[in-house]
C-alpha positions as CSV (number, residue, x, y, z in Angstrom):
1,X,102.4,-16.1,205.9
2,X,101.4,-17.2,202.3
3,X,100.3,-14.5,199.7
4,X,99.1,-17.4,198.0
5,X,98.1,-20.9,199.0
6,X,96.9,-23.3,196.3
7,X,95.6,-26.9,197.7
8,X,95.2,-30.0,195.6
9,X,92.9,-27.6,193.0
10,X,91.1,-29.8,189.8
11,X,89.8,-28.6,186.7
12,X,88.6,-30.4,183.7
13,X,87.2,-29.0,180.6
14,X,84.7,-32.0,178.9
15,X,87.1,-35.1,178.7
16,X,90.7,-33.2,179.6
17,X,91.7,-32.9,182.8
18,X,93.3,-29.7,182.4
19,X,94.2,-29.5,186.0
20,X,95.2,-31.8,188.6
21,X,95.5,-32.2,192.1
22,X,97.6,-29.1,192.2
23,X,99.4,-27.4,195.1
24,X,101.8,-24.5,196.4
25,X,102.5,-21.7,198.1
26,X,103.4,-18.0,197.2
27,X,105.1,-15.6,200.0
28,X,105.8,-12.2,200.2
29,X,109.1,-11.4,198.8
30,X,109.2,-14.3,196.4
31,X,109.8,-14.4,192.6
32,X,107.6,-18.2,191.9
33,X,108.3,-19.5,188.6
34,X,105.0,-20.9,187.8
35,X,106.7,-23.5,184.8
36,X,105.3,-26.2,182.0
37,X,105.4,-27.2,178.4
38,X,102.6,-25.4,176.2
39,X,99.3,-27.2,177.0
40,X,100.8,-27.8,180.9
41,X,97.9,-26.3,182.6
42,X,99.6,-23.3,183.7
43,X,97.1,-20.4,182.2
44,X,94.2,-22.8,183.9
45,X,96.1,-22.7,187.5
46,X,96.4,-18.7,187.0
47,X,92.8,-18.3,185.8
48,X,91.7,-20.7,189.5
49,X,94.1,-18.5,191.0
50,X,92.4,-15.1,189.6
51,X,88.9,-16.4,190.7
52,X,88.1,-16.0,187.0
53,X,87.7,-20.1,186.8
54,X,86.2,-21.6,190.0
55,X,87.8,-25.1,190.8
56,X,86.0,-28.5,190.3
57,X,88.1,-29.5,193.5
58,X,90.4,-27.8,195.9
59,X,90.6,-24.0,196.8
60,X,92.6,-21.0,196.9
61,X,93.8,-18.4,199.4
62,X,94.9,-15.2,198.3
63,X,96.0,-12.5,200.6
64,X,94.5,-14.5,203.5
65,X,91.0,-15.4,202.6
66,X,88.8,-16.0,199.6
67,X,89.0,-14.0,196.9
68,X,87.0,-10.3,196.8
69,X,86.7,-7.3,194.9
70,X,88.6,-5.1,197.0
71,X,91.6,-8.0,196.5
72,X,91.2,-7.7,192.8
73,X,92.4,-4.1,193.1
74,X,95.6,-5.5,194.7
75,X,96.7,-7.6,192.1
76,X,98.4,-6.7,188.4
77,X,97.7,-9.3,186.0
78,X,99.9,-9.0,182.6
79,X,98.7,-12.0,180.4
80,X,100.5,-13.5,177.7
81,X,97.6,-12.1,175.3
82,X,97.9,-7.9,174.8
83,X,94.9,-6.4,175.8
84,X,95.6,-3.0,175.5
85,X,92.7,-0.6,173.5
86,X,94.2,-0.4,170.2
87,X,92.4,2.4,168.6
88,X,92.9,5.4,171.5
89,X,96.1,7.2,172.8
90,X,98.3,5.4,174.5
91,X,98.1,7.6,177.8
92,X,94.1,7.7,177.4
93,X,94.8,3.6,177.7
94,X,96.6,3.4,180.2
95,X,94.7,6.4,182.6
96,X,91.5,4.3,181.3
97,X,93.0,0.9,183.0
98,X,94.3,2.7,185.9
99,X,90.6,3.6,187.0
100,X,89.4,0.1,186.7
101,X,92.0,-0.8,189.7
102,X,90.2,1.9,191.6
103,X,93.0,4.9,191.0
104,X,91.7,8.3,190.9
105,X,92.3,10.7,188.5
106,X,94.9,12.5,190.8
107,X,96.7,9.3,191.2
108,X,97.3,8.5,188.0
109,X,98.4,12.1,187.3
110,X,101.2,11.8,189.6
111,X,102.1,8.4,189.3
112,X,101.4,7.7,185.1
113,X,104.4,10.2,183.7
114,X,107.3,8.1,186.1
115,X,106.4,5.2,184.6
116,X,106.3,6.3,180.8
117,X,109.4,7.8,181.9
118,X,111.1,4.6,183.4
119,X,109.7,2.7,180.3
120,X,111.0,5.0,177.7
121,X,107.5,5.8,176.2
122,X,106.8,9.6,177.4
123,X,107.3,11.0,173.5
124,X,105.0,8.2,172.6
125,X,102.4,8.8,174.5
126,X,100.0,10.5,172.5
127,X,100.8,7.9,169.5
128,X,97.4,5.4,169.1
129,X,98.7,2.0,170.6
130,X,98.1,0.5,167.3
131,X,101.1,2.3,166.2
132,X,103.4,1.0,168.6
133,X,105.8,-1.9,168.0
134,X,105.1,-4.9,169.9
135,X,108.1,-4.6,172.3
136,X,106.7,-0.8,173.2
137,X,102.5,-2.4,173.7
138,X,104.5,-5.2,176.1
139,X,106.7,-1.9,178.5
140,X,102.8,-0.3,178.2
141,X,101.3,-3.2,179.2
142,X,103.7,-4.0,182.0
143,X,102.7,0.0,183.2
144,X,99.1,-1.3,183.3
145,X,99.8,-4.0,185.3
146,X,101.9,-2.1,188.0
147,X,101.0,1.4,188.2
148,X,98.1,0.9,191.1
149,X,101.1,-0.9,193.4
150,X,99.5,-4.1,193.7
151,X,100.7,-6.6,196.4
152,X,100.2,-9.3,194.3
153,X,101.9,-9.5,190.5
154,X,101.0,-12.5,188.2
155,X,102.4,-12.2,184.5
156,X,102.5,-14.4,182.1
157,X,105.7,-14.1,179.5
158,X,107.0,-10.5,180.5
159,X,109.8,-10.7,178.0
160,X,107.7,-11.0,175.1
161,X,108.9,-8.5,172.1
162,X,111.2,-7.1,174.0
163,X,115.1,-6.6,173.1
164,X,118.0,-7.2,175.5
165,X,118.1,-3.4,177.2
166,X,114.6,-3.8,177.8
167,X,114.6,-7.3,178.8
168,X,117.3,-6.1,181.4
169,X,114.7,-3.5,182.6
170,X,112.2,-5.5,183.6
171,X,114.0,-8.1,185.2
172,X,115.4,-5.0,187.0
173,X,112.5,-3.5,188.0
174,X,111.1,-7.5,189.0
175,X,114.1,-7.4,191.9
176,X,112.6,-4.0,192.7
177,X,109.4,-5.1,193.5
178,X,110.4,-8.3,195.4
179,X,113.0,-6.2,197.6
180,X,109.4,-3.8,198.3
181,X,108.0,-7.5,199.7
182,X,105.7,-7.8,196.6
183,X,104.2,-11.3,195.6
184,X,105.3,-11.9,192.3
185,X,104.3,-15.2,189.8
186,X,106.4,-15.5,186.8
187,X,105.0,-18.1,183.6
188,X,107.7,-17.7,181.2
189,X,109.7,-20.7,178.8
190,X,112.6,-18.3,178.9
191,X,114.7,-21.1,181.6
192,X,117.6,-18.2,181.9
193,X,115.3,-16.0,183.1
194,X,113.9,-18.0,185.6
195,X,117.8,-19.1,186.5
196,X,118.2,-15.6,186.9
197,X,115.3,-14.4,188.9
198,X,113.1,-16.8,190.5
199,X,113.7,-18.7,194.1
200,X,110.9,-21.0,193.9
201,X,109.5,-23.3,191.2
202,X,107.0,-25.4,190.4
203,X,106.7,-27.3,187.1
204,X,103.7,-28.7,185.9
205,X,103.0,-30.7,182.7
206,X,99.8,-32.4,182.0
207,X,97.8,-30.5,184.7
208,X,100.3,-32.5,187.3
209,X,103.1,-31.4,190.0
210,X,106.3,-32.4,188.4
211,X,108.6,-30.7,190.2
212,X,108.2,-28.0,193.2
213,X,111.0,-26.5,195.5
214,X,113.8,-23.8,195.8
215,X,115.8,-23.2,192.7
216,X,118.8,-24.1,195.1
217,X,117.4,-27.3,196.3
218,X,116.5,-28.5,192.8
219,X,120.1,-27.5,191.3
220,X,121.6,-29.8,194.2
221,X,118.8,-32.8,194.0
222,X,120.0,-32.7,189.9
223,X,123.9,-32.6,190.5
224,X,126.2,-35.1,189.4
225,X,129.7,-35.8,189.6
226,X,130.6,-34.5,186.3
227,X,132.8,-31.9,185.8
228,X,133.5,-29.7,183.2
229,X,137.2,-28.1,181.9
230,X,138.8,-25.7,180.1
231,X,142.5,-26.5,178.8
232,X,144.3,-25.4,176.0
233,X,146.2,-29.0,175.7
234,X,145.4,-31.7,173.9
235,X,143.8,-34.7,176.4
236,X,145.1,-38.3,175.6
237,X,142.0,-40.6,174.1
238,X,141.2,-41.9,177.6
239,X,142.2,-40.7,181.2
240,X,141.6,-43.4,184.3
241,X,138.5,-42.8,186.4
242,X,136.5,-41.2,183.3
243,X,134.2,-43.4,181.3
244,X,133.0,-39.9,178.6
245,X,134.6,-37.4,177.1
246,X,132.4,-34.7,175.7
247,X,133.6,-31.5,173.9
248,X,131.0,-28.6,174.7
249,X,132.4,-25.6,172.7
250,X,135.5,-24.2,174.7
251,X,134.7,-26.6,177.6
252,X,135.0,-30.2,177.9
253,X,132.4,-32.9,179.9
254,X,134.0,-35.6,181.9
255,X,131.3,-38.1,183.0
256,X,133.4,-40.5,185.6
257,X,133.2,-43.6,186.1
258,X,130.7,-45.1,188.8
259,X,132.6,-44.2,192.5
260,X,134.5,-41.6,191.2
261,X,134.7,-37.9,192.5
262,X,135.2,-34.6,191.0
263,X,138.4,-34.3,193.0
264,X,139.8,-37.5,192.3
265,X,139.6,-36.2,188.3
266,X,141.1,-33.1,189.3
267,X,144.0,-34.8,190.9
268,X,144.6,-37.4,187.9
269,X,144.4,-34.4,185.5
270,X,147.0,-32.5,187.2
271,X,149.2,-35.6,187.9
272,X,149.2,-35.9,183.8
273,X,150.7,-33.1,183.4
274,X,147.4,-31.1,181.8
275,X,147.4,-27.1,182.8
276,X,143.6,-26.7,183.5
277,X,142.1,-23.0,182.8
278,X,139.1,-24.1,184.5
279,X,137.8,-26.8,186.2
280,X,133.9,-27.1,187.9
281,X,131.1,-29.4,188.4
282,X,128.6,-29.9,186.1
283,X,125.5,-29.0,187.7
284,X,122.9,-28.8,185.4
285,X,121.0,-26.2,183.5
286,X,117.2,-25.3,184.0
287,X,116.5,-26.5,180.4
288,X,118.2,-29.4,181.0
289,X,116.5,-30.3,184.5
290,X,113.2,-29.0,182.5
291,X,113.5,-31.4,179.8
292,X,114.6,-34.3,181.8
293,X,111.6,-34.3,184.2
294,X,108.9,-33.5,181.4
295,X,110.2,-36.4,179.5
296,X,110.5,-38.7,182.5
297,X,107.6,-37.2,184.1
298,X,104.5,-39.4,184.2
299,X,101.2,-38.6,186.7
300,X,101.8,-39.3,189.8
301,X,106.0,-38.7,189.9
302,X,106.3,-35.6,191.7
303,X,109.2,-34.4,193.1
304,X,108.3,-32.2,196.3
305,X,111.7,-30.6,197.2
């Protein structure tokens, strides 16, 4: 069953269409990378989604119904804006926004010192946020968002400020929360984080459906026959059954002709004499599917995989 099912929803704001016809679905267990160029529509479909903008068309299901109050208390929302109370203690903030997802005093006692624990930010806590660096307001927010164990997590650039260890972190404790069977939505323009942690897309770009399946199935509908290799030997100017040769830092692209396959590459190479360190198809990156279907992409050329 769907944590989330969004169906053909519209939104327009005066003379933009901000949203369009727009559709998917969210299960339990599921990292969604929720996708788009700046302007895309994508802070409009969370906003729907939230029940903080109603639809001009369409509708939303979350957690099997309509959205409610006592729903609202099951989601953590971490938007790309901080809005954390600058001016009091960090643990006063954080105990403050803890009650307003309906957690009792008691709670947040036992639950808040883990979490400035697993976030690194226990001998901060009586600092003023104000006086926190930008990566340590992001780790607080990201506490705010997930200490009342919501079912369903919607945040909108979580790597923002933060440096490699702590980047590694969160995308660590992101696996933990969709092993638990959490919901998670993921808006980021970081394309290797998505690579590395999201199983379904869907890319929007002018408040349209570009692109919406698996990460698997869109990797395969995007794959070529080019190859890439590694060899420490000089290739001759032109080898049969390749029509491009493209140096890519230590590896090198061979685009083959029309009709030719990877393997039939493989075997001229190695008939030629070239020792091969390695040798793999060129399937595509993220950024490189991203940018090919928001600069192809017109309304109305979805790709439903």
């Amino acid at each position: 069953m769907q944590s989330i099912h969004v169906e053909h929803i519209s939104k327009r704001f005066g003379d933009t269409q901000a949203v369009r016809d727009v559709s998917f679905d969210v299960v339990p267990g599921e990292i969604f990378g929720l996708l788009g160029p700046n302007g895309s529509g994508k802070t409009t479909t969370i906003r729907i989604i939230l029940d903080i903008l109603k639809p001009d068309s369409g509708s939303v299901s979350i957690l099997g119904g309509a959205m409610s109050e006592a729903k609202k208390n099951q989601i953590g929302y971490l938007p790309e804006e901080r809005g954390l109370y600058q001016d009091i203690l960090l643990d006063k903030c954080l105990e403050y926004l803890a009650t307003l997802k309906g957690m009792s005093p008691q709670q947040i006692k036992q639950k808040l010192p883990a979490y400035l624990d697993e976030f690194d930010l226990s001998s901060h806590r009586k600092k003023k946020v104000k006086e926190l660096s930008k990566g340590m307001q992001q780790k607080a927010q990201l506490i705010a968002t997930l200490i009342h164990n919501p079912q369903v997590i919607i945040i909108d650039e979580p790597f923002s400020a933060l440096d490699p260890v702590n980047t590694q972190l969160v995308k660590d404790i992101l696996k933990q929360q969709r092993s638990a069977g959490k919901t998670i939505i993921m808006c980021t323009h970081q394309m290797n984080q998505v690579e590395q942690l999201c199983d379904k897309i869907v890319l929007v770009d002018k408040g349209e459906v570009l692109l919406y399946g698996g990460l698997q199935q869109i990797y395969e509908s995007f794959a070529t026959d080019d190859v890439r290799i590694n060899t420490s030997m000089e290739l001759p100017p032109s080898i049969p059954g390749v029509r491009k040769i493209e140096r890519l830092n230590t590896m090198i692209k061979l685009e083959p002709q029309p009709g030719v396959k990877p393997q039939e590459i493989l075997n001229t190479l190695v008939s030629q004499g070239i020792q091969l360190n390695a040798f793999e198809i060129a399937v595509p990156s993220l950024d490189e599917i991203f940018i090919k279907v928001v600069k192809k992409g017109e309304p109305g050329d979805e790709q439903d995989l």
